[in-house]
C-alpha positions as CSV (number, residue, x, y, z in Angstrom):
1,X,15.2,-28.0,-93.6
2,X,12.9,-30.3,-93.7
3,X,12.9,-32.6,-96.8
4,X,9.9,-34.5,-95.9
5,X,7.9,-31.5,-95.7
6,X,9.2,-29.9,-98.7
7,X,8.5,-33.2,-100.9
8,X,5.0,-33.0,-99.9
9,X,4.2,-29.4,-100.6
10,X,5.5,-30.0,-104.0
11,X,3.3,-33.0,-104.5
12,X,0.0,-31.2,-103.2
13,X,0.7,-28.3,-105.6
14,X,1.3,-30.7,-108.6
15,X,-2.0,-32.5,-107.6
16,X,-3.3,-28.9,-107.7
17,X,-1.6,-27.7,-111.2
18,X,-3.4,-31.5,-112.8
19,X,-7.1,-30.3,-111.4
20,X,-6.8,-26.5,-112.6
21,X,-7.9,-25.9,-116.2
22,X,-7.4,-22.6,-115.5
23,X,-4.7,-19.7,-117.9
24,X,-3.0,-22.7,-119.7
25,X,-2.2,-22.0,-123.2
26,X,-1.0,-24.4,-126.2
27,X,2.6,-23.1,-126.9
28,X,3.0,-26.8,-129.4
29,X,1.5,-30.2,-130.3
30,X,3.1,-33.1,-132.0
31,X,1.8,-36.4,-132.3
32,X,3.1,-37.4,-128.7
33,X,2.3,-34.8,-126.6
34,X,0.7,-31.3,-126.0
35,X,2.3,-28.5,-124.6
36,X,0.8,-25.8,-122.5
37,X,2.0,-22.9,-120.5
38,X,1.0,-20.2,-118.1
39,X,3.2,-18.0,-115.3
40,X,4.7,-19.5,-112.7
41,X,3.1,-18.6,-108.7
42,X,6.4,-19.9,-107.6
43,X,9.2,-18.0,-109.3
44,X,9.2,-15.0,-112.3
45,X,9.4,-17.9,-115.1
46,X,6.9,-19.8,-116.5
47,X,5.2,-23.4,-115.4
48,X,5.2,-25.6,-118.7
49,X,2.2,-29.0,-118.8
50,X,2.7,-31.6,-120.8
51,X,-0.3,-34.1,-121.6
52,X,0.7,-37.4,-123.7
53,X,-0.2,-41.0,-123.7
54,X,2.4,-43.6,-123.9
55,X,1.1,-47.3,-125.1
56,X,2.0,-49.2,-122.6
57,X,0.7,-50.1,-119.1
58,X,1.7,-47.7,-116.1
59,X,4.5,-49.8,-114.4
60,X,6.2,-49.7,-117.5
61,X,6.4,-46.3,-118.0
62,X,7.5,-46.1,-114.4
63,X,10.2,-48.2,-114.9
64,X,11.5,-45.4,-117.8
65,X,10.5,-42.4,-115.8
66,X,11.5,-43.0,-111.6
67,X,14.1,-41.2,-111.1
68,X,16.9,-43.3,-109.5
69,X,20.6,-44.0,-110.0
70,X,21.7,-46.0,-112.2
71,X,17.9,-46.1,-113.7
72,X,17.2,-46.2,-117.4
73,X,16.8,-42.3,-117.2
74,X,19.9,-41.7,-118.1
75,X,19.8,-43.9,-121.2
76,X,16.6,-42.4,-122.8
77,X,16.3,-38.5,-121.5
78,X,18.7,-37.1,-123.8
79,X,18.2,-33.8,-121.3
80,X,19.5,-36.0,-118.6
81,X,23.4,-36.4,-118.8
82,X,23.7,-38.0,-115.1
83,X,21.6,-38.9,-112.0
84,X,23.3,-39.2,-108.1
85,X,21.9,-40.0,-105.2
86,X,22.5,-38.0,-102.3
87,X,20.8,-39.1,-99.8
88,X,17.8,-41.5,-98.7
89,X,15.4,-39.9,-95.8
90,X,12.4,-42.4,-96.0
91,X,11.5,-45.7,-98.6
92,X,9.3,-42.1,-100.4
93,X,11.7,-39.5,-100.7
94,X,15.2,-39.2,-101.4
95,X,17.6,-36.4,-102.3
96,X,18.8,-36.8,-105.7
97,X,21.5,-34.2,-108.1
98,X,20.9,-34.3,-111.8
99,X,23.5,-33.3,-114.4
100,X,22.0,-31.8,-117.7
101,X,24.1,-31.2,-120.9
102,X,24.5,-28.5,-123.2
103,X,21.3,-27.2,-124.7
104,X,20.4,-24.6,-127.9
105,X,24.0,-25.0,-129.9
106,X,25.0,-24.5,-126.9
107,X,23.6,-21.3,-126.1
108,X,22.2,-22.6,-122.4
109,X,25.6,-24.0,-120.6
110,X,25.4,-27.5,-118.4
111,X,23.5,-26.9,-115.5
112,X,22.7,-29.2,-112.2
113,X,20.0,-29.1,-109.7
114,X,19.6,-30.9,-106.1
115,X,16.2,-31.6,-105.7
116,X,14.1,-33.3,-102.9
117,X,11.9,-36.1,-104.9
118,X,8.7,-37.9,-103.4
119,X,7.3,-40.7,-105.2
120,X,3.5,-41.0,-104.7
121,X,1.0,-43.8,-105.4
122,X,-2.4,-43.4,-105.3
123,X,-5.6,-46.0,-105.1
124,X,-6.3,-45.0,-108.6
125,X,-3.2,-47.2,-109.4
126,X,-1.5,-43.5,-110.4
127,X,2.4,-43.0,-109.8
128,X,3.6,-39.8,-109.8
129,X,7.3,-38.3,-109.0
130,X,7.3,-34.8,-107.0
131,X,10.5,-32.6,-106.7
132,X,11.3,-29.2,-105.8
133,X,15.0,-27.6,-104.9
134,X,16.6,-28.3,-101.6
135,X,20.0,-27.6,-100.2
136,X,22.8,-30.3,-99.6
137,X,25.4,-30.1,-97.3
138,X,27.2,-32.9,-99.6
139,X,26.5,-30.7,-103.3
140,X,27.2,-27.3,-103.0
141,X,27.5,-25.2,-106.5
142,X,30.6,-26.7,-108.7
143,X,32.7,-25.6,-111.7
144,X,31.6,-26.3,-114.6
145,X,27.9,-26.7,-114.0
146,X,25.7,-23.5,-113.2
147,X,23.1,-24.6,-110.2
148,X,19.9,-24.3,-111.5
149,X,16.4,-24.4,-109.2
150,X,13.4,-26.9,-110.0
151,X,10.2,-25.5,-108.3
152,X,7.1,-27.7,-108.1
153,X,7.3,-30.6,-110.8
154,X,7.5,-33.8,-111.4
155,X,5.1,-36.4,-114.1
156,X,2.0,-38.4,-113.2
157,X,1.9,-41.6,-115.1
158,X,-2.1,-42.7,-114.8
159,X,-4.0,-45.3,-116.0
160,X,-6.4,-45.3,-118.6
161,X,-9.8,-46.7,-117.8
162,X,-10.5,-49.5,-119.9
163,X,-7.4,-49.4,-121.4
164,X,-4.9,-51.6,-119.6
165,X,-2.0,-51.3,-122.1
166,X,-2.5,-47.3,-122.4
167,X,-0.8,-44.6,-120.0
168,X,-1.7,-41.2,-119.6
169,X,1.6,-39.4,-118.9
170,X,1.4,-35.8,-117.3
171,X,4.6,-33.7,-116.8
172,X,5.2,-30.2,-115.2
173,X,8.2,-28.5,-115.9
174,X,8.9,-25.2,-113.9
175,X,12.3,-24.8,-114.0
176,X,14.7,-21.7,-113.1
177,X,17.9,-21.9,-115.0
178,X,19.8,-19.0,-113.4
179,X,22.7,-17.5,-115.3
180,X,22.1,-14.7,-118.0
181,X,20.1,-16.2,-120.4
182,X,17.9,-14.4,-123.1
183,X,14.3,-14.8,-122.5
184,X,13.9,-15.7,-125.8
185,X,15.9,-18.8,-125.7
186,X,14.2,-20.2,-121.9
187,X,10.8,-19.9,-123.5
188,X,11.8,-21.8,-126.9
189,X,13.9,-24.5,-125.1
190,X,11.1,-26.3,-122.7
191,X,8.4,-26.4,-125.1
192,X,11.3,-27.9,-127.6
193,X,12.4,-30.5,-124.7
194,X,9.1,-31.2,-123.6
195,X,8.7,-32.8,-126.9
196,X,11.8,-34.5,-127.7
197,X,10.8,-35.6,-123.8
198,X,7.8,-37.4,-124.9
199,X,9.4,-39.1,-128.1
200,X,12.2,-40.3,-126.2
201,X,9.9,-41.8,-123.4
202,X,8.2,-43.6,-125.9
203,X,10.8,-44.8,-127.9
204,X,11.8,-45.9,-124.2
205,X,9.2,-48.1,-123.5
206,X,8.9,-49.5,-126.9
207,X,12.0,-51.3,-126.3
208,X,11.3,-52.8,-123.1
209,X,8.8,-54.7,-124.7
210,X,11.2,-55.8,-127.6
């Protein structure tokens, strides 16, 4: 396979999901952040959109949301249990296995995925993270976890014009869980994690600045 190749695909259909308004519909809205969904082109599931803003300047935000090891992802996403890296292919895109816990009382066992990740600048001053599911020699399936399958996602973290200290944060979730899982439960569980997402993040970045 090749990574490189995969990486970008999923960052050109990302760049695709931001520009089209098309089918989304509001599944919840807090104070941080609005939830949307519509069917996923990629896999029988749905694709979730998050729109927030975070106050603080986009490297900040960065620095709480770029997926590395040993990063301060781990601290904050409480849907983030652990974060390897698996392999480096270029200073862009890496190969990366994340560890998530539990999730509804338990209901939704601890998963892992191995996902291809590109990080993307662009002149805007806009950094995004792009990921979609790979194979690795190094990570095949293991007991306990159940492998799970990110397709296209990843979170744009964009500046806001005239407003230095103010950072639009964009998410896409599209996630296949695998196992035998009610429906029911997948569909009430992103929009639920999206949100506690978005509080976390902020709470996040709050305390850098302390």
């Amino acid at each position: 396979m090749d990574y490189t190749e995969a990486a970008a695909a999923a960052a050109e259909k990302l760049l695709s999901y931001s520009k089209d308004e098309a089918g989304w519909k509001l599944c919840k809205k807090t104070d941080d952040v609005a939830v949307y969904w519509r069917p996923s082109t990629e896999f029988t599931g749905n694709l979730y959109k998050g729109e927030g803003s975070v106050a603080a300047n986009p490297e900040d935000v960065w620095k709480c949301l770029k997926p590395e090891a040993g990063g301060l992802r781990v601290k904050w996403d409480t849907n983030v249990d652990d974060f390897q890296l698996l392999e480096t292919v270029t200073d862009e895109v890496t190969i990366c296995r994340t560890v998530t816990p539990s999730a509804a009382m338990g209901i939704i066992s601890p998963r892992d995925f191995v996902d291809v990740v590109m990080i993307k600048r662009y002149e805007d001053g806009t950094i995004t993270s792009n990921a979609t599911n790979v194979e690795h020699l190094s990570c095949p399936p293991q007991r306990p976890f159940v492998r799970g399958f990110n397709h296209s996602c990843g979170c744009f973290c964009a500046p806001v014009p005239g407003e230095p200290e103010k950072t639009q944060v964009l998410s896409f979730f599209q996630t296949d869980l695998s196992g035998y899982l009610p429906k029911s439960v997948v569909e009430s569980f992103f929009p639920y994690s999206m949100t506690q997402f978005y509080n976390n993040l902020t709470k996040a970045v709050k305390a850098l600045n302390v």
